[in-house]
C-alpha positions in Angstrom: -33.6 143.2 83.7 -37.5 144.2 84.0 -38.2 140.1 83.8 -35.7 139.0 86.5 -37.7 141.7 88.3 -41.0 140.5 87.7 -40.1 136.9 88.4 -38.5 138.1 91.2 -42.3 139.7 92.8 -44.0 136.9 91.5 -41.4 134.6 93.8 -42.7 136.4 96.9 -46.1 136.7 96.6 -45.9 132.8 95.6 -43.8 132.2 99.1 -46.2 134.3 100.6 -48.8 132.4 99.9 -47.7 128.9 100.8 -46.8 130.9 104.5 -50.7 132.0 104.2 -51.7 128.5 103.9 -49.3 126.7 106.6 -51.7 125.3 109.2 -49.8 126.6 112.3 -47.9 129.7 111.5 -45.4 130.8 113.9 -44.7 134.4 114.5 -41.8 134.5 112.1 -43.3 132.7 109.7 -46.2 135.9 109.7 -43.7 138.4 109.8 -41.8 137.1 107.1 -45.3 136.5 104.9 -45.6 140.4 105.3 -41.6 141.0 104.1 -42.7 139.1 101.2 -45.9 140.6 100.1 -44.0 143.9 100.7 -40.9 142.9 98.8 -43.5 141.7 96.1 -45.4 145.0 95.7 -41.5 146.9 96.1 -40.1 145.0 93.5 -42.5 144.4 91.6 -43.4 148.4 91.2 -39.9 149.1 90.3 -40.2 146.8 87.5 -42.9 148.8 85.9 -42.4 152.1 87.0 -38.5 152.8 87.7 -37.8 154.8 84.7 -40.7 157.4 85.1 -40.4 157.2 88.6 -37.0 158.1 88.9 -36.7 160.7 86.1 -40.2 162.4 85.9 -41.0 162.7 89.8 -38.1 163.2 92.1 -39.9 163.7 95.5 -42.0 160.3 94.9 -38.7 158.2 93.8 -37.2 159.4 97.4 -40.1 158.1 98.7 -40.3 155.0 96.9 -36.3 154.9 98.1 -37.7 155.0 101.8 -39.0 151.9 101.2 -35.2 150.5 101.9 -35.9 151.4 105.9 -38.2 148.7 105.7 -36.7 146.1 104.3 -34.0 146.0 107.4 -36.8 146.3 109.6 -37.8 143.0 108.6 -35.0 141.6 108.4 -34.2 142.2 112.6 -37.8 141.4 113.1 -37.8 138.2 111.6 -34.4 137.3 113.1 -35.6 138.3 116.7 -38.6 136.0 116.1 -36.3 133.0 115.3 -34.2 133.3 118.2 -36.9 134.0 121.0 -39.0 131.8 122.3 -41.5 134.2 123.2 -44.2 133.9 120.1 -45.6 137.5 120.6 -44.8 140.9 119.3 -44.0 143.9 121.2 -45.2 147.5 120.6 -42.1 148.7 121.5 -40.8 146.8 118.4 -42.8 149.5 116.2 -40.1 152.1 116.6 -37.8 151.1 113.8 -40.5 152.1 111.3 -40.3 155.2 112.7 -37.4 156.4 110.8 -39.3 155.3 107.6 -42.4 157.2 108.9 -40.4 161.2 109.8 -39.2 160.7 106.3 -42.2 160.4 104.3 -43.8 162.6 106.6 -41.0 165.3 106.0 -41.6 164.5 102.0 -45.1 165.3 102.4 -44.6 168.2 104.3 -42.0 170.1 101.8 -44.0 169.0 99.0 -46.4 172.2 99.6 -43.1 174.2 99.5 -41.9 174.0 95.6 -38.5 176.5 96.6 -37.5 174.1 98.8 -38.9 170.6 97.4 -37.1 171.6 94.1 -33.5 171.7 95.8 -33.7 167.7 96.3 -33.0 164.6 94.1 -31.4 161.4 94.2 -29.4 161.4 90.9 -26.3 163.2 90.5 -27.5 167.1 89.5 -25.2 170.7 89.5 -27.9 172.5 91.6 -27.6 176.5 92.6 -28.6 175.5 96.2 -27.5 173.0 98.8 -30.3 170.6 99.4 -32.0 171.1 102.9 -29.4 169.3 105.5 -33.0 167.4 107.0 -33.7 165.9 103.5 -29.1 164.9 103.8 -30.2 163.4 107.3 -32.9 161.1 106.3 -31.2 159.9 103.5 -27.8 158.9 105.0 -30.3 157.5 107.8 -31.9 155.3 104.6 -27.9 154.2 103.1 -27.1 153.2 106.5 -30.1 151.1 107.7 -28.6 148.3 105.6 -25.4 147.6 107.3 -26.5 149.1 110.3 -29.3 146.4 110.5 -26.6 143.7 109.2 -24.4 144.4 112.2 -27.7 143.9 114.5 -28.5 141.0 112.9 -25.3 139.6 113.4 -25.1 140.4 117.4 -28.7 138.5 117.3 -26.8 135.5 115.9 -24.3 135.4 118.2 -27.0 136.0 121.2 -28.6 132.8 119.6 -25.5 130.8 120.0 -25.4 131.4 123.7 -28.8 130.5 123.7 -28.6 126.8 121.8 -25.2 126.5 124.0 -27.0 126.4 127.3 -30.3 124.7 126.6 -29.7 122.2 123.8 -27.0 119.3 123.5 -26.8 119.7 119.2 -27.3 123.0 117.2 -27.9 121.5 113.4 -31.3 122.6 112.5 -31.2 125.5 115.2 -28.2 127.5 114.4 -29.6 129.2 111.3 -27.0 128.7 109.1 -28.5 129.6 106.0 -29.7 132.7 107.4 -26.0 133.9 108.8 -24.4 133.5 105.0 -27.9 134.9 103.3 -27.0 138.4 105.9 -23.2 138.0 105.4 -23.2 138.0 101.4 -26.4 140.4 100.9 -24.8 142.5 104.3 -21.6 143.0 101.9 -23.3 143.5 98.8 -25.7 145.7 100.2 -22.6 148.1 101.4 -20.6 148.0 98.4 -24.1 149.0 96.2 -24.4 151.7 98.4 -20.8 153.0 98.5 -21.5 153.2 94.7 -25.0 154.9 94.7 -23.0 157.4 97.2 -20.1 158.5 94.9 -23.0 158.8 92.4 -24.8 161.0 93.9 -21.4 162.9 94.8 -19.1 162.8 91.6 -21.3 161.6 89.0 -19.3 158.8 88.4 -22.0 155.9 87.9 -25.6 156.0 86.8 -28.4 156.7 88.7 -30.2 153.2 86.5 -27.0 151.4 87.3 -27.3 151.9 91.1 -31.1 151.3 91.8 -30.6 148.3 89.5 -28.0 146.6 91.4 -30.2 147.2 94.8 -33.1 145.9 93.1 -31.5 142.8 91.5 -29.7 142.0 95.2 -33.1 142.1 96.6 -34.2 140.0 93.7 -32.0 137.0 94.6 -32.6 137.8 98.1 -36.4 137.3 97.8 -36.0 134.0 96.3 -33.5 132.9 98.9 -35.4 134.0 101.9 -38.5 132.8 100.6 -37.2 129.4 99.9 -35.6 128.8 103.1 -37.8 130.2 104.8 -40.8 128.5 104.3 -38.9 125.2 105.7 -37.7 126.7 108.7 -39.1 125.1 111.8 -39.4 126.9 115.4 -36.5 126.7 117.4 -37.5 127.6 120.6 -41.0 126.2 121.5 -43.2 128.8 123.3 -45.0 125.6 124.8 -41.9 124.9 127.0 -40.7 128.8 127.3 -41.1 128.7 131.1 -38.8 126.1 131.6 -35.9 127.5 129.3 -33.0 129.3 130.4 -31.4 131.9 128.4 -27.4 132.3 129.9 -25.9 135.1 128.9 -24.2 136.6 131.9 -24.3 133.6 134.4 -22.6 135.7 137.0 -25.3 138.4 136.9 -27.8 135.2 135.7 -27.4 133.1 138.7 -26.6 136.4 141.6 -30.3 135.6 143.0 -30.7 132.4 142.8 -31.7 130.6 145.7 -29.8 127.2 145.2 -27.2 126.8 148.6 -23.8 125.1 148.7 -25.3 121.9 150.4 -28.2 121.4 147.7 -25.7 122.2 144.4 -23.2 119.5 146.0 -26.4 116.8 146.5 -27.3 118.0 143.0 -24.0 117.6 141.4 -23.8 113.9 143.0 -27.1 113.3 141.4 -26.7 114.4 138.0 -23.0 112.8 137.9 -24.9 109.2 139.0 -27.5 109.8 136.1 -25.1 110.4 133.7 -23.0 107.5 134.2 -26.4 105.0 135.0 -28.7 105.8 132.5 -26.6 107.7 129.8 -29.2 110.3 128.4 -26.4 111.6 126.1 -27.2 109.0 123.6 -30.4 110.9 122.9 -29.6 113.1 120.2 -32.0 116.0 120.9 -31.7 116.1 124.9 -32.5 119.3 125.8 -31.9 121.3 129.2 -35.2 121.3 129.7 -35.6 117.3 129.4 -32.5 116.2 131.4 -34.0 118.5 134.1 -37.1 117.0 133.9 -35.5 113.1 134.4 -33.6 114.5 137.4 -36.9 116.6 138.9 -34.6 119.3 139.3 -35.0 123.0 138.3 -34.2 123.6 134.7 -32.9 126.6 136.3 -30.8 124.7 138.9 -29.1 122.4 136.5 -27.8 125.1 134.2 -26.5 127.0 137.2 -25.0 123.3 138.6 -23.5 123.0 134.9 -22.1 126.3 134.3 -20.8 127.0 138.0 -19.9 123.3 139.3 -18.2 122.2 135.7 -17.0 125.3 134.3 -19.5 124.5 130.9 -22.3 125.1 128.8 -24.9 122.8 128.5 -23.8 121.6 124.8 -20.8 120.8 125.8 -21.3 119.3 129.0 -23.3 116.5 127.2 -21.1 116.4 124.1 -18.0 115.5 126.6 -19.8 112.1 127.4 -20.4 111.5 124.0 -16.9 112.2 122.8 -15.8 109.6 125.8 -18.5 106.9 124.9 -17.2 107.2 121.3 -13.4 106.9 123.1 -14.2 103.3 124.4 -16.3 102.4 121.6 -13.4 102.9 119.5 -11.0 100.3 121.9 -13.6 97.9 122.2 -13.9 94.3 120.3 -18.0 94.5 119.6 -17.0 97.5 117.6 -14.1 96.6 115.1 -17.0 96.6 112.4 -18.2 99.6 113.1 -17.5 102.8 110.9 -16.5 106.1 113.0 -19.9 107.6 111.8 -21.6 104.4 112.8 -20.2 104.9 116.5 -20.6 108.3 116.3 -24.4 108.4 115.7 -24.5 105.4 118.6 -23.2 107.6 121.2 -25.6 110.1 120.6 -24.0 112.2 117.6 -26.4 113.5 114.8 -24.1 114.5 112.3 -20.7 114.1 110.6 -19.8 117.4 110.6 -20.9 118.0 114.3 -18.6 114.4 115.3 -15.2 115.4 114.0 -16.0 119.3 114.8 -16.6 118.3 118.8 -14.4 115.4 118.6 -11.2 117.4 118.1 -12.4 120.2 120.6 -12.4 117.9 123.2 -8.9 115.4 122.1 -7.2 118.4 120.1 -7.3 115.0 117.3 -10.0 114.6 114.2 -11.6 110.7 114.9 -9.7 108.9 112.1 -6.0 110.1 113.7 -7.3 108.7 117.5 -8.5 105.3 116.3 -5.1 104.8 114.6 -3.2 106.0 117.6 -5.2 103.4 119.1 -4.9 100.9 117.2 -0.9 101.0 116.8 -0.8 100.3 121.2 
């Protein structure tokens, strides 16, 4: 097990330092150069120092065990860089190490006070005393930073598809995927390991070896998985356009002091619906909010107010309604017998195969192959 661990640290400080040398460095790619050289020094310390540490000195293994507040820290930080556009970092942000911060100071404070430092441990022990209910505090806060930070993580994922809805016309590359099944599996794994470190510590029942282990080899495969992907993630919301963007989240509280009157949405709505029909900017795969605005000299603003107000959508689908049309009289007409469904697809402005059949039946309640045939039997 020590070796997994030890490739494991030498994984992240190896990720780390391809982030180091990336010529323009983002603000998650910083942040999660720091999770790795800190998952490196974590796991890497474990490997060498577990058994002493965790049998010979009890107050520095809790505060080794700290180390876990951390580690979900990160994790929000680095999702909350992904999913804003904004490439800067808030003191405000600095509060969740706080937690990580009381409890070490609280270890270093009872540590001049052997009568009461002696009544706490992690592993499972028949002591005279109850341990001090602050030292019970802090460490329920440590077991439940993990799925407390999972269930943030995943309200940050589903902010982000609100976000990609309203300002971009295709999500692959942008919706994180990897990311949302790395926090699922490890979110579950991570609960379960500490259910079982819990009834430890309460009936004895598993080994104190067996339970840092299995955190240690979770973070392990997570280091390797996180560094990987990571490394090839690419911005999704540039701060060079963040001016321009426009977040919907609540469009009735969004769009309650806007400026736009009756008169200018209706000349607005005749616009766009003229350049949609004339000069089809669907078939550009990437069209953004922000680019469609720009071809109409409207307000980005404006146009996702028109959008969501005047047709009831988000911007994603708003677009993806022409395409699934264009692909419609593709499909009944003669110059494209020849043409494959993912040939049409990608020549009404489709990226992807999964994305084409997924938005295809959304809109015709049929997958493409099933509405060609019904054509082709009339």
């Amino acid at each position: 097990m020590k070796f997994v661990f030890l490739i494991a640290s030498f994984n992240a400080f190896f990720f780390a330092i391809l982030l180091f040398q990336k010529k323009h460095k983002a603000l998650h790619d910083k942040i999660l150069m720091f999770w790795l050289l800190y998952l490196g020094l974590f796991i890497g310390s474990y490997a060498f120092y577990s058994h002493e540490l965790f049998t010979q000195f009890q107050l520095l293994s809790i505060s080794f065990t700290s180390l876990f507040l951390l580690h979900s820290a990160f994790l929000f930080f680095y999702i909350s860089a992904l999913i804003s556009p904004k490439n800067s970092f808030y003191k405000i942000k600095l509060i969740h190490f706080v937690p990580f911060a009381l409890f070490n100071l609280y270890l270093l404070i009872i540590s001049f006070f052997p009568d009461i430092s002696g009544q706490i441990r992690l592993d499972y022990a028949q002591l005279p005393d109850s341990p001090p209910l602050l030292f019970l505090f802090f460490l329920i806060v440590t077991l439940l930073s993990g799925p407390i930070y999972f269930a943030i993580s995943i309200r940050l994922f589903k902010k982000l598809d609100i976000d990609i809805f309203n300002n971009f016309s295709s999500s692959e590359e942008m919706d994180l995927v990897w990311l949302r099944k790395l926090v699922y599996i490890f979110g579950i794994i991570w609960t379960a390991l500490i259910i079982i470190t819990v009834i430890h510590h309460i009936f004895n029942l598993f080994s104190m070896v067996f339970c840092t282990d299995g955190l240690f080899l979770s973070l392990s495969v997570f280091v390797i998985l996180i560094g990987y992907f990571g490394l090839k993630q690419k911005v999704i919301f540039s701060s060079t356009i963040e001016n321009e963007h426009v977040f919907v989240i609540e469009p009735q509280i969004k769009y309650a002091s806007s400026r736009l009157t009756e008169a200018e949405a209706s000349e607005y709505v005749e616009k766009l619906n003229h350049f949609m029909v004339a000069e089809k900017p669907y078939l550009n795969p990437n069209l953004t909010l922000h680019e469609l605005a720009s071809e109409l000299e409207i307000s980005a603003h404006y146009l996702s107010q028109i959008i969501n107000e005047k047709f009831n959508l988000n911007f994603f689908d708003y677009i993806n309604q022409y395409r699934v049309e264009e692909v419609k009289i593709k499909i009944s007409n003669p110059k494209f017998e020849n043409y494959s469904l993912l040939g049409i697809a990608f020549d009404s402005g489709f990226n992807s195969k999964s994305a084409f059949n997924r938005i295809f039946k959304k809109f015709t309640n049929q997958t493409p192959s099933q509405y060609k045939s019904q054509i082709l039997k009339i």
